[in-house]
C-alpha positions as CSV (number, residue, x, y, z in Angstrom):
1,X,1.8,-61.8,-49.5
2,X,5.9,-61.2,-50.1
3,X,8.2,-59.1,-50.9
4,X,9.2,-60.7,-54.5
5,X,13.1,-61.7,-53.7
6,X,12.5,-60.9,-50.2
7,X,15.6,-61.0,-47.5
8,X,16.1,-62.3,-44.5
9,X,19.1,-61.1,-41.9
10,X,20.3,-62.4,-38.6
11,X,22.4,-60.7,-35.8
12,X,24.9,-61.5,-34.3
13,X,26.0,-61.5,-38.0
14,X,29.8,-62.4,-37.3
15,X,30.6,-66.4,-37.1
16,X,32.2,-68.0,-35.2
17,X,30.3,-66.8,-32.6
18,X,32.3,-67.4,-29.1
19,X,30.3,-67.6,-25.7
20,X,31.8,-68.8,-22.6
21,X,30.2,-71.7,-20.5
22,X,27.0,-70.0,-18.4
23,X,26.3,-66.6,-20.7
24,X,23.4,-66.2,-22.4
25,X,23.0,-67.4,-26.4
26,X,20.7,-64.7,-28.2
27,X,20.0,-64.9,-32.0
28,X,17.9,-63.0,-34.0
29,X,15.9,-63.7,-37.5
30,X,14.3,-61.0,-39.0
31,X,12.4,-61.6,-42.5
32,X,10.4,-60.2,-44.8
33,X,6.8,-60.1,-44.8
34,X,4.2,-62.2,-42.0
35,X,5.6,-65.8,-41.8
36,X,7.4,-68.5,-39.9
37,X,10.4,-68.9,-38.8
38,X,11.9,-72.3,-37.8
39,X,15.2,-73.2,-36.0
40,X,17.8,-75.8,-37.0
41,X,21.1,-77.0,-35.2
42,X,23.2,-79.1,-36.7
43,X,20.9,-79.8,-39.7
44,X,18.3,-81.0,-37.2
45,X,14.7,-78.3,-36.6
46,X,15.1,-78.0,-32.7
47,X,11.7,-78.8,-30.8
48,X,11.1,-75.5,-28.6
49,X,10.3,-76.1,-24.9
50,X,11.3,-76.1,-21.5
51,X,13.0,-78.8,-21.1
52,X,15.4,-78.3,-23.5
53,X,16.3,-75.2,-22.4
54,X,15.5,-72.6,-25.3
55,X,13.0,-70.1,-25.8
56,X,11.6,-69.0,-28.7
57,X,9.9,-66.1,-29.1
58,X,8.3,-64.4,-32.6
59,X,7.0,-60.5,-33.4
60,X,5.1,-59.5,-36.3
61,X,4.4,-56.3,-38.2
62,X,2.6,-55.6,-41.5
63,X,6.4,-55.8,-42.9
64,X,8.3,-58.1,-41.3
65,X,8.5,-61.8,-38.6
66,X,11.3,-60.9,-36.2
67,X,12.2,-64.4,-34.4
68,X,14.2,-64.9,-31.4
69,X,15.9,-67.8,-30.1
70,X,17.7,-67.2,-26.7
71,X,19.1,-69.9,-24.1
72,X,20.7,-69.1,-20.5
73,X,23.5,-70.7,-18.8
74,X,25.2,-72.2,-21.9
75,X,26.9,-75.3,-22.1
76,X,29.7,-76.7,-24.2
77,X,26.8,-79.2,-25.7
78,X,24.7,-76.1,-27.2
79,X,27.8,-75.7,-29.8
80,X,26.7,-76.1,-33.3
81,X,25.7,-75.0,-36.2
82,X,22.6,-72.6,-36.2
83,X,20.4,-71.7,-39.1
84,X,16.7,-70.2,-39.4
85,X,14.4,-70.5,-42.5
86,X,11.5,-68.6,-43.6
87,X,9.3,-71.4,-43.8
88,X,7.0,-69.6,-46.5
89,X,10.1,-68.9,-48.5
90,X,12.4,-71.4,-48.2
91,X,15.4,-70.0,-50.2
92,X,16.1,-67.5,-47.3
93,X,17.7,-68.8,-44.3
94,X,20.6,-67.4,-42.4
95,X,23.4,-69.6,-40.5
96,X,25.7,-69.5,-38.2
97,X,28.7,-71.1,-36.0
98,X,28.6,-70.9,-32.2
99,X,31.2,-72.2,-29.9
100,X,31.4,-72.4,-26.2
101,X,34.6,-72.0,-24.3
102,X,34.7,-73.2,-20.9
103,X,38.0,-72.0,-18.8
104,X,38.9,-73.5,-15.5
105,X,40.6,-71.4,-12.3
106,X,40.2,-70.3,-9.5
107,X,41.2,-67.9,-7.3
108,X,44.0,-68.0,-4.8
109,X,45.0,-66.7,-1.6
110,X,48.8,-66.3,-0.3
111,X,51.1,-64.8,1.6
112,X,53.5,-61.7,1.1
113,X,56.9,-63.3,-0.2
114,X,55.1,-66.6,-1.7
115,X,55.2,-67.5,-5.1
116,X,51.2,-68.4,-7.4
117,X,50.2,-70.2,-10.5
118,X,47.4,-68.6,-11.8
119,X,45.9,-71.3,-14.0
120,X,43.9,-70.6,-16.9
121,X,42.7,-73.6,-18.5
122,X,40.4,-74.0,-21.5
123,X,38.8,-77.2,-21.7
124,X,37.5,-77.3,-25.9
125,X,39.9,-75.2,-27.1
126,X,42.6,-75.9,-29.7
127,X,45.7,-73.8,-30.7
128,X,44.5,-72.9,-34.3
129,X,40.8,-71.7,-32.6
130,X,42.3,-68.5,-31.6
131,X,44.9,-66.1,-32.6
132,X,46.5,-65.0,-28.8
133,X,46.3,-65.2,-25.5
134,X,47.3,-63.0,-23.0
135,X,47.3,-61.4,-18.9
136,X,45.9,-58.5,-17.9
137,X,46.1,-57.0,-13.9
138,X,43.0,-55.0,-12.8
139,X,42.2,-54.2,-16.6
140,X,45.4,-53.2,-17.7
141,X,48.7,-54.2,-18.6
142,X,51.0,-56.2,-16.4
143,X,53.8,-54.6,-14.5
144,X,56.8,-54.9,-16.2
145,X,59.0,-56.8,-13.8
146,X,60.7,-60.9,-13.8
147,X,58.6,-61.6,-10.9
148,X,56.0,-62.9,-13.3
149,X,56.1,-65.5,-16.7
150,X,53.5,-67.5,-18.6
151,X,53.5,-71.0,-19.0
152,X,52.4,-72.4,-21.9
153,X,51.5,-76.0,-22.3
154,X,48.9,-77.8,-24.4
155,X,45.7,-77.0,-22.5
156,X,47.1,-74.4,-20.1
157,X,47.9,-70.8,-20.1
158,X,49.1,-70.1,-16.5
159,X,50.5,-67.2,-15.2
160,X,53.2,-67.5,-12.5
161,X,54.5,-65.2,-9.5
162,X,57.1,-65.4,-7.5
163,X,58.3,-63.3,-4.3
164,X,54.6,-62.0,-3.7
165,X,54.0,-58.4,-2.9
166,X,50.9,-57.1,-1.5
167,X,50.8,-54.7,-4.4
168,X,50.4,-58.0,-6.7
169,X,46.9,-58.2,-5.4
170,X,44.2,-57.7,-7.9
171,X,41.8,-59.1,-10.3
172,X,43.9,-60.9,-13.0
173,X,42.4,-62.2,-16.2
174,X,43.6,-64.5,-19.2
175,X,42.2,-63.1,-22.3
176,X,41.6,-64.9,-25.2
177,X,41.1,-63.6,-28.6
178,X,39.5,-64.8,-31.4
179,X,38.9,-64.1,-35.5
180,X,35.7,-64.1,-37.0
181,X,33.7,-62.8,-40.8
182,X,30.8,-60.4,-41.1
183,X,28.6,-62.0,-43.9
184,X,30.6,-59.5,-46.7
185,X,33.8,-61.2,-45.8
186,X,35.5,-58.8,-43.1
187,X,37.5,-60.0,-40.5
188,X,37.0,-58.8,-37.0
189,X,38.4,-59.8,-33.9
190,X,36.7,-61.0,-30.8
191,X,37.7,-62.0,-27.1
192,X,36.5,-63.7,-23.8
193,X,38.4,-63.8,-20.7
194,X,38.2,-65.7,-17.6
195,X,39.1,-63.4,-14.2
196,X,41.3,-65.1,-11.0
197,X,41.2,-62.9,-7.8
198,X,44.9,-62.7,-6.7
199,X,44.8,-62.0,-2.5
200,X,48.1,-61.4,-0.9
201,X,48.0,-61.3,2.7
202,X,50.8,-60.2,5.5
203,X,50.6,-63.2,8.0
204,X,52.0,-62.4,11.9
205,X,51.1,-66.1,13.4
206,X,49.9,-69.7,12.7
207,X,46.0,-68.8,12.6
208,X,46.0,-68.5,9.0
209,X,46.5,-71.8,7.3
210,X,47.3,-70.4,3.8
211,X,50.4,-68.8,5.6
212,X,51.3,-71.7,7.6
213,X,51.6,-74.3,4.6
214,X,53.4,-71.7,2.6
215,X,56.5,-71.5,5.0
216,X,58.9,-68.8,5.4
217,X,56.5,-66.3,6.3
218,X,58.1,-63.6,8.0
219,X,61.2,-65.4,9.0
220,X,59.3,-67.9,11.2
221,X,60.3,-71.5,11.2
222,X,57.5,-73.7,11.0
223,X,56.0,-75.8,13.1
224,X,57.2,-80.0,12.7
225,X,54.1,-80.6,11.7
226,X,54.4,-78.3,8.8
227,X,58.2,-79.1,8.0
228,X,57.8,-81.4,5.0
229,X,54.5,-80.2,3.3
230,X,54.1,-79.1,-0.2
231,X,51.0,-76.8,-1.6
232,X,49.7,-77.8,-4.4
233,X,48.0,-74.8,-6.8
């Protein structure tokens, strides 16, 4: 038996709903009364098992079916769209919009007086998918100094430092930051970041390699062999 004009909710409730590349997707149907719940992406009722990757799981109580759909280690391909009906009551079903962001960098190692290109990189992401993007140093602001700019090209947010101190060690991290609706309309803001460990090191010989291909480390001239190389970030 059912609630007459029963409901159904689902949480997250905010869409878009951004995940980075290898976090954990967890949606929630809750509806009225003992029933079933089935999943959809894309239009399409997705076939539960192992292989694919999801799990479904389903509770009941005199009241309510609470259904859970949850994946691990996301991938851009699990993007979609993502509804659940109440497959006694078809009239209530809940939807939303997931997107995955993957962002490429990695950390980097150099030596005091150096210049680094931190490079943040989102692979599936355009400019009108979020509203800013931004650098943060060990969770705060950055130092207010011209040692440091952002670049900004079409796929690439990198941030670079010149004359390195050992003080501009740290965990760094591009933040982006997103806008998405609660069901009654409200705007909210939401953001994922992707962290690069800086290391700046204080090189006295040729054992480190880092400091060697870097040149002008501590007013040492470099080896021939070392005369003419670049680094490439």
């Amino acid at each position: 038996m059912f609630p007459e004009n029963g409901s159904m909710t689902m949480s997250p409730s905010v869409s878009p709903l951004w995940l980075r590349t290898e976090s954990t997707l967890n949606l929630t149907c809750v509806s009225d009364g003992r029933t079933e719940i089935s999943w959809y992406k894309n239009n399409v009722k997705m076939n539960i098992d192992s292989t694919a990757g999801f799990i479904m799981t389903t509770r009941q109580t005199v009241t309510t079916t609470t259904s859970n759909l949850w994946k691990v280690d996301v991938r851009i391909s699990d993007a979609g769209t993502y509804s659940c009906y109440d497959n006694q009551q078809r009239h209530l079903h809940r939807t939303i919009d997931v997107r995955v962001l993957n962002v490429v960098g990695s950390d980097v190692t150099k030596p005091v007086g150096d210049s680094a290109t931190l490079k943040c990189n989102p692979q599936n992401l355009k400019h009108e998918d979020f509203k800013r993007v931004e650098w943060r140093r060990n969770y705060d602001s950055l130092p207010s100094h011209q040692r440091s700019r952002v670049i900004k090209n079409d796929n690439s947010f990198s941030l670079k430092l010149t004359s390195l101190d050992q003080s501009d060690s740290g965990d760094y991290e591009c933040i982006f930051t997103f806008e998405t609706k609660t069901p009654d309309g409200l705007v909210q803001e939401a953001s994922l970041s992707k962290r690069i460990r800086l290391a700046v090191q204080v090189c006295t010989s040729y054992d480190t390699v880092t400091c060697a291909l870097s040149g002008n480390v501590l007013n040492y001239s470099l080896p021939p062999s070392f005369e003419d190389t670049e680094t490439v970030l």
